[in-house]
KOLVO-681433 format. One record per residue: chain; x, y, z of N, C-alpha, C, CB in turn. Coordinates in Angstrom, 3 decimals. Atoms other than C-alpha are relative to their C-alpha. Last residue first. Glycine has a CB too. Layout:
residues N
SITE   chaine       n_px       n_py       n_pz      ca_px      ca_py      ca_pz       c_px       c_py       c_pz      cb_px      cb_py      cb_pz
SITE        A          X          Y          Z          X          Y          Z          X          Y          Z          X          Y          Z
...
//
This chain:
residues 217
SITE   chaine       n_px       n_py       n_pz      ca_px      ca_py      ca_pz       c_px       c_py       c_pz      cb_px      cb_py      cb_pz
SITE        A     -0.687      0.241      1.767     -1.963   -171.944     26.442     -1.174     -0.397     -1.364      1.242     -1.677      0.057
SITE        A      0.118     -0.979      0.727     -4.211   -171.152     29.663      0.553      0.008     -1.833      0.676      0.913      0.893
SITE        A      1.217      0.161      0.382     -4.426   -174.453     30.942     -0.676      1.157     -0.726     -0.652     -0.353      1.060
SITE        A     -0.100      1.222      1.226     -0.821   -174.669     31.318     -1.175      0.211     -0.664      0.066     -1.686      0.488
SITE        A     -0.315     -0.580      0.941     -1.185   -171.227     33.517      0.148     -0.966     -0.961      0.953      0.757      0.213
SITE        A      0.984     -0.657      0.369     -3.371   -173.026     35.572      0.396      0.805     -1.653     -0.313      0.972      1.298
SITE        A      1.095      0.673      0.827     -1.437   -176.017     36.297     -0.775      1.154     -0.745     -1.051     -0.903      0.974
SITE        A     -0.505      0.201      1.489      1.480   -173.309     37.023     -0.997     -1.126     -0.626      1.730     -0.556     -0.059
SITE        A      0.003      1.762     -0.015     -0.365   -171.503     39.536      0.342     -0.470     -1.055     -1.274     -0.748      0.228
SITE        A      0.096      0.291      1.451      0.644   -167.512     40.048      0.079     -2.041      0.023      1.634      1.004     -0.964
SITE        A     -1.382      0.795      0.434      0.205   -166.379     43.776     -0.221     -0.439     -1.842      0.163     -1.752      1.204
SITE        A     -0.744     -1.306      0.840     -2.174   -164.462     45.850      1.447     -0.771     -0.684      0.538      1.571      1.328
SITE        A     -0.124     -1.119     -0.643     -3.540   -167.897     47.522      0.243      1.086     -1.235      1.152     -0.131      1.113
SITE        A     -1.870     -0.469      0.386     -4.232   -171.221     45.572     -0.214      1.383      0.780      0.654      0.322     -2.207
SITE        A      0.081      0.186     -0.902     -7.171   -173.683     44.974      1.671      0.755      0.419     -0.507     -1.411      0.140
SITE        A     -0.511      1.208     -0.529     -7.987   -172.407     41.880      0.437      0.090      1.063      0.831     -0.553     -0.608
SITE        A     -0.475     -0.021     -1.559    -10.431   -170.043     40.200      0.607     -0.950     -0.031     -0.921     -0.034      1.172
SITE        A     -0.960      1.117     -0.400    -10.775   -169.248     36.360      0.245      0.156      1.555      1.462      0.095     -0.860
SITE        A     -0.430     -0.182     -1.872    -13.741   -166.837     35.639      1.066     -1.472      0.040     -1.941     -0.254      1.523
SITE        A     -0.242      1.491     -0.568    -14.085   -166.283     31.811      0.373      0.315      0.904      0.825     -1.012     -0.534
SITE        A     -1.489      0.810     -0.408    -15.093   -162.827     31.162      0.493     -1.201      0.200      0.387      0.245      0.933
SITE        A      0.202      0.928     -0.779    -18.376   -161.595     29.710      1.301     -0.797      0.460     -0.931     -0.741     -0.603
SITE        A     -0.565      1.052      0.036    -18.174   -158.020     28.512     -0.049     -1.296      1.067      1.029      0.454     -0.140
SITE        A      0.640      0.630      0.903    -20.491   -154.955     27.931      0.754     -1.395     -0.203     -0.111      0.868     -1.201
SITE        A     -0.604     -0.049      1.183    -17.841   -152.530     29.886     -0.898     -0.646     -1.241      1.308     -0.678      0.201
SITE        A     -0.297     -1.209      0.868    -20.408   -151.659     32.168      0.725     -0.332     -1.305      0.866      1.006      0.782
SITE        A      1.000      0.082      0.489    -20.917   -155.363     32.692     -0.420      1.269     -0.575     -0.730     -0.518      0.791
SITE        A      0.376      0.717      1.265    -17.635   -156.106     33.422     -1.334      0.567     -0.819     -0.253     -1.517      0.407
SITE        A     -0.480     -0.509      0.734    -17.544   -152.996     36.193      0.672     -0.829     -2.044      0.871      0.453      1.118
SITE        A      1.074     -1.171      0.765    -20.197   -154.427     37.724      0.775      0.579     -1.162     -0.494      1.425      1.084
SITE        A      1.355      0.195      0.525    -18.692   -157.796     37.854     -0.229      0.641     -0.210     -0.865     -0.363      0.349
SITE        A     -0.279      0.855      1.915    -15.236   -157.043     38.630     -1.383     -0.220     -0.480      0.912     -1.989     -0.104
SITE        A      0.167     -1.449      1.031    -16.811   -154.602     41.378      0.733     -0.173     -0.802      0.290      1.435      0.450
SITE        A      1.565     -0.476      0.791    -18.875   -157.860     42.840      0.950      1.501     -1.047     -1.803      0.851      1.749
SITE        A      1.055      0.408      1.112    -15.526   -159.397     42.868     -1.026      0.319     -0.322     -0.328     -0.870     -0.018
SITE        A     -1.104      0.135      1.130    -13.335   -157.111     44.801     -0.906     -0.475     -1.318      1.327     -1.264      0.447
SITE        A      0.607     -1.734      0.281    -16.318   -156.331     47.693      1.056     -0.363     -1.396      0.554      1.847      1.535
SITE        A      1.247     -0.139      0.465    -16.212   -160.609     48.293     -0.350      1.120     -0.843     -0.754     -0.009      0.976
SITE        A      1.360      0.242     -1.114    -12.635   -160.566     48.703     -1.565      0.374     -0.778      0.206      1.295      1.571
SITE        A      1.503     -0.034      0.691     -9.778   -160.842     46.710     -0.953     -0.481      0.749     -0.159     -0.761     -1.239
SITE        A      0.669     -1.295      0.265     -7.042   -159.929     48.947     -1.100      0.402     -1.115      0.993      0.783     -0.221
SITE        A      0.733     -0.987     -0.909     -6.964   -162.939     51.183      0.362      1.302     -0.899      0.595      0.048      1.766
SITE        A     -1.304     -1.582      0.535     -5.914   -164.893     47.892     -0.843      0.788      1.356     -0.300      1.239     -2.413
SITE        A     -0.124     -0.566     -1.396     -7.774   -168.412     49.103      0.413      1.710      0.138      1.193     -0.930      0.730
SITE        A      1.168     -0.205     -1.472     -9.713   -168.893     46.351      0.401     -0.138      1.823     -1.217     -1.392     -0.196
SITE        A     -0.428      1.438     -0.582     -6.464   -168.524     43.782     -1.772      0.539      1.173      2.366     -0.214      1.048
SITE        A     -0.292     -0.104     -1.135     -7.826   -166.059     40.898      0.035     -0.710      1.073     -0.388      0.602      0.187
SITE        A     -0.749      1.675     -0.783     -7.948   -166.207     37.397      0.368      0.987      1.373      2.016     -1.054     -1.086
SITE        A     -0.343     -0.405     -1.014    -10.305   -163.609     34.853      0.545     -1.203      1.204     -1.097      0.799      0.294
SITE        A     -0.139      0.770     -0.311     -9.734   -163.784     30.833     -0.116      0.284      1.897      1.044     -0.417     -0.820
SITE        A     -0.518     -0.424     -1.131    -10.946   -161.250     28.444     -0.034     -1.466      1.439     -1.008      1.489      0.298
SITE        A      0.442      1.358     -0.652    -10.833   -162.256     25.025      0.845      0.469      1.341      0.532     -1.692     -0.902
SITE        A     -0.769      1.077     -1.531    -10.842   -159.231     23.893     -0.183     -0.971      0.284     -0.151      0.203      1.267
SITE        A     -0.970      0.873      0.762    -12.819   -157.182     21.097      1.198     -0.940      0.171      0.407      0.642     -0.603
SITE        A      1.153      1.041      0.646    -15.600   -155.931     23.306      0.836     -1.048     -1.038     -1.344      0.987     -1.017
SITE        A     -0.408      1.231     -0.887    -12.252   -154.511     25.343     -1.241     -1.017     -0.560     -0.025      0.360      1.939
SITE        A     -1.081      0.986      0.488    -11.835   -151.875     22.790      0.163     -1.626      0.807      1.451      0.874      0.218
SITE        A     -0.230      0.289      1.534    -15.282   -150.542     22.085      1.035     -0.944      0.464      0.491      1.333     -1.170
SITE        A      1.240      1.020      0.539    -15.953   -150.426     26.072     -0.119     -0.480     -1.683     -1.488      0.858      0.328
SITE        A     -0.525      1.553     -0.311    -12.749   -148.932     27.106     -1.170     -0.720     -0.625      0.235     -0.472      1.794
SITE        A     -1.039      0.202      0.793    -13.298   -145.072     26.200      0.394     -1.784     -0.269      1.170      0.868      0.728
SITE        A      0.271     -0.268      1.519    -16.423   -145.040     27.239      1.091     -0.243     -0.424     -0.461      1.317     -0.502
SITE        A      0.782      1.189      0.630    -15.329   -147.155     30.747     -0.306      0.591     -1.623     -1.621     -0.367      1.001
SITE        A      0.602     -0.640      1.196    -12.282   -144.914     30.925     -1.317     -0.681     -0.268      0.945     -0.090     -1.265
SITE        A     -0.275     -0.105      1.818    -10.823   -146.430     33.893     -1.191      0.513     -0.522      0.289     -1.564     -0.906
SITE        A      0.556     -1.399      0.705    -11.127   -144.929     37.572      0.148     -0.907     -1.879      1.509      1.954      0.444
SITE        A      1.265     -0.923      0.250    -12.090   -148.046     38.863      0.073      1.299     -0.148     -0.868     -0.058      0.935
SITE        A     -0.202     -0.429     -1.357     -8.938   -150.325     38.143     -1.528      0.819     -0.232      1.647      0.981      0.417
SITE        A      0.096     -1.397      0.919    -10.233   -153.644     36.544      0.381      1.314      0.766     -1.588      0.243     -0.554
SITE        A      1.234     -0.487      0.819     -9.224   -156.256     38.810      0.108      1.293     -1.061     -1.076      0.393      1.070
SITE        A      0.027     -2.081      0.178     -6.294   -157.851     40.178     -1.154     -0.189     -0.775      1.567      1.177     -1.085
SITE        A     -0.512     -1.091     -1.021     -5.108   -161.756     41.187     -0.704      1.765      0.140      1.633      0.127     -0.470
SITE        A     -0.270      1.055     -1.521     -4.699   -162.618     37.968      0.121      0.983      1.487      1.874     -1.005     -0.169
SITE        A      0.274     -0.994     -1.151     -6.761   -160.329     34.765      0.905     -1.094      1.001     -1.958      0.389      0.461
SITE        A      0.283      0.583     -1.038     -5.842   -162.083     31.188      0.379      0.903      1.850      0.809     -1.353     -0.391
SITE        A      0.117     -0.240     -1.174     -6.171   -160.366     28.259     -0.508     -0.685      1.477     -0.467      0.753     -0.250
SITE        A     -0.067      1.115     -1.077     -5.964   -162.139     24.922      0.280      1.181      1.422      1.550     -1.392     -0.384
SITE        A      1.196      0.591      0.354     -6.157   -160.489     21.020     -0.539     -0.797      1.451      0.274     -1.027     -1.357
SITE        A      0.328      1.403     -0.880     -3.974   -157.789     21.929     -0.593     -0.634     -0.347     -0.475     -0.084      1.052
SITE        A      1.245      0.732      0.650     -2.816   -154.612     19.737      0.456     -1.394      0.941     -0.025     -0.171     -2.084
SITE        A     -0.135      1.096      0.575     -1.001   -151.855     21.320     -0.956     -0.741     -0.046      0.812     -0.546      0.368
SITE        A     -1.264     -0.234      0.643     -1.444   -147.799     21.847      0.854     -1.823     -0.599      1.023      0.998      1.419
SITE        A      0.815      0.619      1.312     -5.351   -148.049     22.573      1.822     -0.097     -0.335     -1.494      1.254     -1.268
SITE        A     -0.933     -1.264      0.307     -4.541   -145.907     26.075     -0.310     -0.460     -2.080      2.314     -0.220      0.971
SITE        A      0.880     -1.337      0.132     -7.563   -148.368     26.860      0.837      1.098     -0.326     -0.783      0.397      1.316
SITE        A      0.774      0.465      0.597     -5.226   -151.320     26.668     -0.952      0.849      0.094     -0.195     -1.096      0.250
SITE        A     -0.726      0.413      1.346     -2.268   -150.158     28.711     -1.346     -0.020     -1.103      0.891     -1.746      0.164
SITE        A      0.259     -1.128      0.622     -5.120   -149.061     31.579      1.217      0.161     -1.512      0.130      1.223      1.288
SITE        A      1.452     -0.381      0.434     -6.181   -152.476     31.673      0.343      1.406      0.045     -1.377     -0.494      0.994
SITE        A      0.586      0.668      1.296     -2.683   -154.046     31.890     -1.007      0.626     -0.520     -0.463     -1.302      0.150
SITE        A     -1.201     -0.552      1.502     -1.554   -151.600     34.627     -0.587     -0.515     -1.387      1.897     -0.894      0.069
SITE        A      0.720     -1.214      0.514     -5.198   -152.525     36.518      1.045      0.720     -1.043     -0.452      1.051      1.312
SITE        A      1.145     -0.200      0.092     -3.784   -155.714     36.558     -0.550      1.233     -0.816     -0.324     -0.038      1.148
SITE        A     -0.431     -0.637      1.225      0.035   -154.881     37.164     -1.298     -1.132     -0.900      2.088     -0.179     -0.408
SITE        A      0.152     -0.979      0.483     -1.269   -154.531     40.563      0.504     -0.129     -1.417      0.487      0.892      0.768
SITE        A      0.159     -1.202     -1.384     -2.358   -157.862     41.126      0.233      1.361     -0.355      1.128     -0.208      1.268
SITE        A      0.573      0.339     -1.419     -1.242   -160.038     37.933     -0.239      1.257      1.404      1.122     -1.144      0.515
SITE        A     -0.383     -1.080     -0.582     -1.448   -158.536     34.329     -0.194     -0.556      1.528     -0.829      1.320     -0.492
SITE        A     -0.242      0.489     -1.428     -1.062   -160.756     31.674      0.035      0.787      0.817      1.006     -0.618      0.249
SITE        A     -0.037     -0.676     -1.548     -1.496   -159.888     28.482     -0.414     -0.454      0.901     -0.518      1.024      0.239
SITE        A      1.129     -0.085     -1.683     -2.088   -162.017     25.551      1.024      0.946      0.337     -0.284     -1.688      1.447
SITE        A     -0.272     -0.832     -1.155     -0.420   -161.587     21.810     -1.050     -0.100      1.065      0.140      1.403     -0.413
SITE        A      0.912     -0.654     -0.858     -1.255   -163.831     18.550      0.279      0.284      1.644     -1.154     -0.794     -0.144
SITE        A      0.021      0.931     -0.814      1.794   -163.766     16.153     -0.841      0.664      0.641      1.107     -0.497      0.579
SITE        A      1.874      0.545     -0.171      0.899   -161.435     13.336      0.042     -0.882      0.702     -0.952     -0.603     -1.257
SITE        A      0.509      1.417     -0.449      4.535   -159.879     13.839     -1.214      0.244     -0.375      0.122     -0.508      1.533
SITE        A      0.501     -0.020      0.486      5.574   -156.368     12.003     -0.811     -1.543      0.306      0.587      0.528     -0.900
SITE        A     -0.804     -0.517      1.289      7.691   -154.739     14.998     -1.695     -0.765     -0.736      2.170     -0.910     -0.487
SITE        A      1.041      0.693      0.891      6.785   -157.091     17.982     -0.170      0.827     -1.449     -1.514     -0.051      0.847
SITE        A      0.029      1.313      0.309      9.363   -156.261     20.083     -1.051     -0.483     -0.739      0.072     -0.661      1.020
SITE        A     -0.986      0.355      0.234     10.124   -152.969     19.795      0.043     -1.372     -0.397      0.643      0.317      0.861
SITE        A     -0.333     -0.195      1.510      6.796   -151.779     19.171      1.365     -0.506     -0.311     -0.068      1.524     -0.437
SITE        A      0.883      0.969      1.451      5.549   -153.794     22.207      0.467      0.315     -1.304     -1.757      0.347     -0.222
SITE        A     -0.727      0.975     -0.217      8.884   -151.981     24.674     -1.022     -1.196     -1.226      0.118     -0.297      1.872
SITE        A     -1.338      0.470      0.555      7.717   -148.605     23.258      0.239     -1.865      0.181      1.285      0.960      0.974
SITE        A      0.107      0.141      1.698      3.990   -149.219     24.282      1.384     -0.143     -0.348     -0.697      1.389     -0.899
SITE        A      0.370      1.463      0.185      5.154   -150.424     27.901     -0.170      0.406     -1.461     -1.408     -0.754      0.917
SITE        A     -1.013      1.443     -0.040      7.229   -147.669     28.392     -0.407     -0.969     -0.363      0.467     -0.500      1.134
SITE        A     -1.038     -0.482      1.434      4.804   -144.838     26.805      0.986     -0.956      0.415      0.738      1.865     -0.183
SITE        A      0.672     -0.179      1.133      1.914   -146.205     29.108      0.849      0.181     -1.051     -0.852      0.977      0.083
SITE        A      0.084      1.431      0.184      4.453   -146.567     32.190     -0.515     -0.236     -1.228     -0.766     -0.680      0.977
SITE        A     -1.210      0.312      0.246      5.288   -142.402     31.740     -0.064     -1.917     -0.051      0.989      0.813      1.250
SITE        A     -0.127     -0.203      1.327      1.191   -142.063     31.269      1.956     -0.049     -0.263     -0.917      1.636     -0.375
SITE        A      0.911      0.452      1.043      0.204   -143.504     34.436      0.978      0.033     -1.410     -1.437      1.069     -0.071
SITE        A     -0.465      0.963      0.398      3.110   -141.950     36.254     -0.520     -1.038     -0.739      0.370     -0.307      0.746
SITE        A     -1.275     -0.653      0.584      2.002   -138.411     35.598      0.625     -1.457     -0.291      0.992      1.156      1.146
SITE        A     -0.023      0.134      1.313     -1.211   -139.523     36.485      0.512      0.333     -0.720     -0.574      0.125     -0.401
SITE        A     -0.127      1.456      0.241      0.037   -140.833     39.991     -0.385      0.239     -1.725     -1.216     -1.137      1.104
SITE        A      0.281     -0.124      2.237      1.316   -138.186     40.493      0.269     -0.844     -0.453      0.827      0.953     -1.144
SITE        A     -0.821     -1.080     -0.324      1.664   -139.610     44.560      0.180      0.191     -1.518      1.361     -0.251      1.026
SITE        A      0.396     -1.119     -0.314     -0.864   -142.021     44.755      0.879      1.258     -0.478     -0.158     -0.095      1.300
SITE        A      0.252     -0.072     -1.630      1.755   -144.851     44.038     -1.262      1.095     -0.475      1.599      0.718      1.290
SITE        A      0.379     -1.422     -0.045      2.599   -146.182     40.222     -0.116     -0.157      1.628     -1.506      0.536     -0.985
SITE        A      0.420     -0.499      0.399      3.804   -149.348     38.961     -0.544      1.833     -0.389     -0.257     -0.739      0.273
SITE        A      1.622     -0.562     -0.477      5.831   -150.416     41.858     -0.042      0.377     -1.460     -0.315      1.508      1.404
SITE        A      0.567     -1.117      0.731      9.076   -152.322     42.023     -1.336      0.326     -0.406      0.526      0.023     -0.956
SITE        A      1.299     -0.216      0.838     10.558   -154.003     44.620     -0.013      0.787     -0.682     -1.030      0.207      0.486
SITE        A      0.794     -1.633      0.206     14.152   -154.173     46.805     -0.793     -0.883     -1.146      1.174      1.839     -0.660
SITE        A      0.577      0.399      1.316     15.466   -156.613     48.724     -0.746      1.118     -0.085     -0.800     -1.374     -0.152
SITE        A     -0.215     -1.035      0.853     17.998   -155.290     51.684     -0.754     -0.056     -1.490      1.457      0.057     -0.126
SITE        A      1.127      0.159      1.533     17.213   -157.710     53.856      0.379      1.179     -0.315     -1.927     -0.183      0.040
SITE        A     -1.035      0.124      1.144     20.293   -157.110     56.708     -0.188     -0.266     -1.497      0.758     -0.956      0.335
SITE        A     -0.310      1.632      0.432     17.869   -158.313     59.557      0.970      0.110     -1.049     -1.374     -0.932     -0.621
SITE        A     -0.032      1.205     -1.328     18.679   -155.757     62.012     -0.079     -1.211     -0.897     -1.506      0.015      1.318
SITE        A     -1.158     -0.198     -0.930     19.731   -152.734     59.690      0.220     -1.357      1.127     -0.327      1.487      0.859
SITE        A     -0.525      0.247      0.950     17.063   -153.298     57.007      1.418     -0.539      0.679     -0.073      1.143     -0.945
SITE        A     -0.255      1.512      0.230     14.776   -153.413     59.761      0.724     -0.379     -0.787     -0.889     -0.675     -0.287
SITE        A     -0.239      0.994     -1.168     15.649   -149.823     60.943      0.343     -1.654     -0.489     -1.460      0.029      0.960
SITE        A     -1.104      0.034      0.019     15.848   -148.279     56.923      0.405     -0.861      1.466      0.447      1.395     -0.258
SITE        A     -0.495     -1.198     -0.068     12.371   -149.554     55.924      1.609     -0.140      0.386     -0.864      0.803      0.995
SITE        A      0.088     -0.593     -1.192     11.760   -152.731     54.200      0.887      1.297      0.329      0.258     -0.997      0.871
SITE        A      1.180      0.674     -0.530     11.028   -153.652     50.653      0.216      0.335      1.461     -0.109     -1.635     -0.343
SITE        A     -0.310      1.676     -0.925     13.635   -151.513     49.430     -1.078     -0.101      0.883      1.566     -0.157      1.119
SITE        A     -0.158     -0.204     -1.328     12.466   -149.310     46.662      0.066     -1.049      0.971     -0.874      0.721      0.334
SITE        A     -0.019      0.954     -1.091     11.765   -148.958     42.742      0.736     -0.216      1.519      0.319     -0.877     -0.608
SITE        A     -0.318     -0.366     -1.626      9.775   -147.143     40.550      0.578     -1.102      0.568     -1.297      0.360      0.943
SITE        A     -1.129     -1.133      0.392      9.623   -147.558     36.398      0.789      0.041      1.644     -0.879      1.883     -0.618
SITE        A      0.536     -1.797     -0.942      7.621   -150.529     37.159      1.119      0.348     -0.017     -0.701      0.223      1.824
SITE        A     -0.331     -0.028     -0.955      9.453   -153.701     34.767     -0.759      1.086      0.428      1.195     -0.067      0.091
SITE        A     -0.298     -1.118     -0.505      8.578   -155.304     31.595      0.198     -0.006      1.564     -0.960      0.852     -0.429
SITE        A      0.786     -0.563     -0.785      8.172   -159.015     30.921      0.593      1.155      0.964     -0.555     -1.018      0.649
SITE        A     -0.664     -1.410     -0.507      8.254   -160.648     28.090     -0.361      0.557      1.018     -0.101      1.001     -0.775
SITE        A      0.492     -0.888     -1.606      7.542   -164.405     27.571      0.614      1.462     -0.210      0.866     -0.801      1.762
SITE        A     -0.690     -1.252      0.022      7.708   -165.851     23.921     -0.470      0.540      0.999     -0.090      0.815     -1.111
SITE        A      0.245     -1.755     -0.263      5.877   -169.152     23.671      1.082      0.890      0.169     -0.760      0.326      1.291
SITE        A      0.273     -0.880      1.305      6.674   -172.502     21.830     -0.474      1.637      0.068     -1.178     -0.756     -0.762
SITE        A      1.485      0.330      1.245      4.814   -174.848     24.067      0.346      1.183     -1.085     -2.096      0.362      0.837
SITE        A      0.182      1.720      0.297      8.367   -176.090     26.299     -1.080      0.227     -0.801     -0.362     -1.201      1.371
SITE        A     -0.410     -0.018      1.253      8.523   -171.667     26.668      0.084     -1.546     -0.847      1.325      0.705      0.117
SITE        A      0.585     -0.558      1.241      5.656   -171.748     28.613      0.914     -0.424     -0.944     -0.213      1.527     -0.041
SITE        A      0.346      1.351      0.950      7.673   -173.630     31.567     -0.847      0.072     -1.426     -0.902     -0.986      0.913
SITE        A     -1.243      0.213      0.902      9.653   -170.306     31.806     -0.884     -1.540     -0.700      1.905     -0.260      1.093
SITE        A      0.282      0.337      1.482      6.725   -168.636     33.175      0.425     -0.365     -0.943     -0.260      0.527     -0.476
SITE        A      1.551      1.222     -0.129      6.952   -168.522     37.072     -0.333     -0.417     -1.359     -1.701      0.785      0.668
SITE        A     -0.872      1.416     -0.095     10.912   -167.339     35.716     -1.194     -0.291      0.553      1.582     -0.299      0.888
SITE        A     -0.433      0.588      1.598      9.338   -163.880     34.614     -0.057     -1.650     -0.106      1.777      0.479     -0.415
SITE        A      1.787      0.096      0.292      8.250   -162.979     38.460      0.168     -0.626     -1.386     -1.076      1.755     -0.079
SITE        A      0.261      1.080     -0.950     11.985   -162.863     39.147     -1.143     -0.595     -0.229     -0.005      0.376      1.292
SITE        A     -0.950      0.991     -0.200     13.768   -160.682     36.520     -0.656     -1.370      0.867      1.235      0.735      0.782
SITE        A      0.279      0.859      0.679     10.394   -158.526     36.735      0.801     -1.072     -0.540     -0.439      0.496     -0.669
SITE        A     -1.335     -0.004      1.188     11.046   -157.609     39.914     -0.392     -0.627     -0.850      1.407     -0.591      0.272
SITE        A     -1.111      0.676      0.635      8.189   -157.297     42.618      0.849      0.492     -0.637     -0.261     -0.748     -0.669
SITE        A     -1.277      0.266     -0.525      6.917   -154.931     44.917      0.960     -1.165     -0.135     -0.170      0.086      1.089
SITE        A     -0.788     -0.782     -0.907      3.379   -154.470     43.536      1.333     -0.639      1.021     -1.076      0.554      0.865
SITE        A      0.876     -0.255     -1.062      2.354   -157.416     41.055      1.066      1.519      0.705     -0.239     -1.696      1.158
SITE        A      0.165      0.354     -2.008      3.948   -158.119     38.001     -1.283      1.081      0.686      2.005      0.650      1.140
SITE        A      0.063     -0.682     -0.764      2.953   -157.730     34.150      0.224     -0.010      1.485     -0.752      0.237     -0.279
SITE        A      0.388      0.760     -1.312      3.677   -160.735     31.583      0.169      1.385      1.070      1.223     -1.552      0.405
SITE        A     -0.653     -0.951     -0.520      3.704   -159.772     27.773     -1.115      0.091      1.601      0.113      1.439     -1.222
SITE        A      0.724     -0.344     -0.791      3.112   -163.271     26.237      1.168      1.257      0.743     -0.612     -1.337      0.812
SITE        A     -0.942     -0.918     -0.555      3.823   -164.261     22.564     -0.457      1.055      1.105      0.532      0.705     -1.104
SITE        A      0.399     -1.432     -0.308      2.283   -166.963     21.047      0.370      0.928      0.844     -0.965      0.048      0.243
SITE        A      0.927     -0.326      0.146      3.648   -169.566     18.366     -1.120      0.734      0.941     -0.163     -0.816     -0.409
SITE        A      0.446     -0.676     -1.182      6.821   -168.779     17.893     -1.556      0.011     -0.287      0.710      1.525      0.217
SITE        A      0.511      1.288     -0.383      8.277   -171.385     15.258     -0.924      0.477      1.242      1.249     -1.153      0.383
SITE        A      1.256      0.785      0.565      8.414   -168.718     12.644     -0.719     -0.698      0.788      0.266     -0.882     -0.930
SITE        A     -0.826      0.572      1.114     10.764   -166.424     15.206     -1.651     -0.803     -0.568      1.693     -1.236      0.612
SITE        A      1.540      0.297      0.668      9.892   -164.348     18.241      0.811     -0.100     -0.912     -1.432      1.019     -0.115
SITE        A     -0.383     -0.542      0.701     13.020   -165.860     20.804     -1.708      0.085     -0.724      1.335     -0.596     -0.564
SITE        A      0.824      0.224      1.355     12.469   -167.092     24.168      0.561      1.047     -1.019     -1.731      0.239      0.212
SITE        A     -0.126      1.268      0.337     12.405   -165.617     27.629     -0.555     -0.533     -1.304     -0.488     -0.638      0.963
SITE        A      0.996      1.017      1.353     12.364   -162.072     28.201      0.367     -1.258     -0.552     -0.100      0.714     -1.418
SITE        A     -0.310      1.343     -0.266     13.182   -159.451     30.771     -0.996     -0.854     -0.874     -0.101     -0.305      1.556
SITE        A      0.707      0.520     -0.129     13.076   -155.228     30.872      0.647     -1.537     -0.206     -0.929      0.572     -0.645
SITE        A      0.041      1.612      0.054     14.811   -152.713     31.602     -0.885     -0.883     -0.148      0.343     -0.463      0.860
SITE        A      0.723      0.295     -0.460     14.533   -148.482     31.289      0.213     -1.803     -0.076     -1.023      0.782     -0.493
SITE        A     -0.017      0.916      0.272     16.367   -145.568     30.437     -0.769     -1.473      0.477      0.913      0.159      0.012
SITE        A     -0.657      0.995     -0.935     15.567   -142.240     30.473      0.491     -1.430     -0.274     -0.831     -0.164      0.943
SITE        A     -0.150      1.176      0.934     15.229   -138.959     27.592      0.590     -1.488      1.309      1.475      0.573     -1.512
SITE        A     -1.360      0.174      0.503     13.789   -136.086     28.936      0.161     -1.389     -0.112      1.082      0.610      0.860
SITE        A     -0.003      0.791      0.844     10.335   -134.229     29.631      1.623     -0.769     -0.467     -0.712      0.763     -0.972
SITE        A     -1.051      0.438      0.788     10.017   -131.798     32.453     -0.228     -1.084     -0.939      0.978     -0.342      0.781
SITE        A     -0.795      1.607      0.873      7.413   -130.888     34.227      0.703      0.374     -0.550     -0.635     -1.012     -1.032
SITE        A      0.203      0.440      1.568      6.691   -127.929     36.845      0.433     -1.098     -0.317      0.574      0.776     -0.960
SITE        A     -0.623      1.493      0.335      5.308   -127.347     40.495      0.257      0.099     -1.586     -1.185     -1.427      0.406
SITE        A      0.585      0.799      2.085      4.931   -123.734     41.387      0.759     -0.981      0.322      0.598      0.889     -2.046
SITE        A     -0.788      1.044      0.646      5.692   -122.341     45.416     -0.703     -0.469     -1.262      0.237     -1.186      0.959
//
């Protein structure tokens, strides 16, 4: 049996609060977590727009109902998620998210000098950080929630571009999935890169805090 690629032309959605105009003063491209929607995850960030921001926020190409076909049948949930990538070519899907997310920055940000963060909570974390080592858009603001660096990245490749970052790291201190082993390998893998991160904690689970995000603006 042979496996081959293909290449062809798809379509793709995304979600955005706000207009970029003179009065826009900074313009955030907001990443979910595994088995969200970005229709839904968007709206934790509407109170931004009261300071003058521009939310965007792409979508994982993949998506699938949150429970299998039995329980779907007994409780009648039928909500469906969307994923980033899986294991499964996964560096096939790397580089199809990489060319979605760049398109969707050149679209929207065209010839702006408004200043741009990233956001990348839980899995769309390590999405954010491998966006930003592909080198294909310009950031002045990276913020980690929830998620870490992933550990296959590029550190040579990453270490020029992330010295030029304001790299930001927020996580609730209850989040049972940042654990002790999570943070020492944000640390090492900071320190490979040659960067000092701001650590933001708050009293909060796996979740997005809106004091926090105020405190981000």
């Amino acid at each position: 049996m042979e496996e081959f690629e293909l290449t062809f032309t798809c379509k793709a959605r995304y979600f955005k609060f706000g207009e970029i105009n003179s009065n826009t003063r900074q313009i955030w491209f907001v990443l979910h977590g595994y088995g969200q929607l970005a229709r839904y995850f968007i709206r934790k960030f509407a109170l931004l727009q009261e300071h003058n921001i521009c939310i965007i926020a792409p979508e994982g190409l993949s998506r699938f109902y949150l429970e299998d076909i039995a329980s779907r049948a007994q409780t009648g949930n039928n909500r469906v998620g969307a994923t980033w990538m899986t294991k499964e070519n996964r560096l096939m899907e790397i580089e199809n998210y990489i060319q979605y997310l760049s398109d969707v920055y050149r679209k929207e940000i065209q010839l702006s000098t408004i200043p741009v963060t990233l956001l990348g909570f839980s899995q769309g974390a390590a999405t954010a950080s491998r966006w930003v080592v592909s080198k294909t858009s310009n950031f002045q603001r990276i913020i980690l929630w929830a998620g870490v660096f992933p550990p296959d990245m590029d550190i040579t490749a990453g270490s020029e571009i992330w010295k030029n970052k304001e790299v930001v790291f927020v996580y609730g201190k209850n989040d049972p999935f940042m654990t002790e082993e999570h943070l020492h390998e944000m640390k090492i893998l900071s320190h490979k890169l040659g960067i000092h991160p701001a650590i933001i904690a708050f009293n909060g689970a796996h979740e997005l805090d809106a004091s926090t995000l105020l405190k981000l603006i």
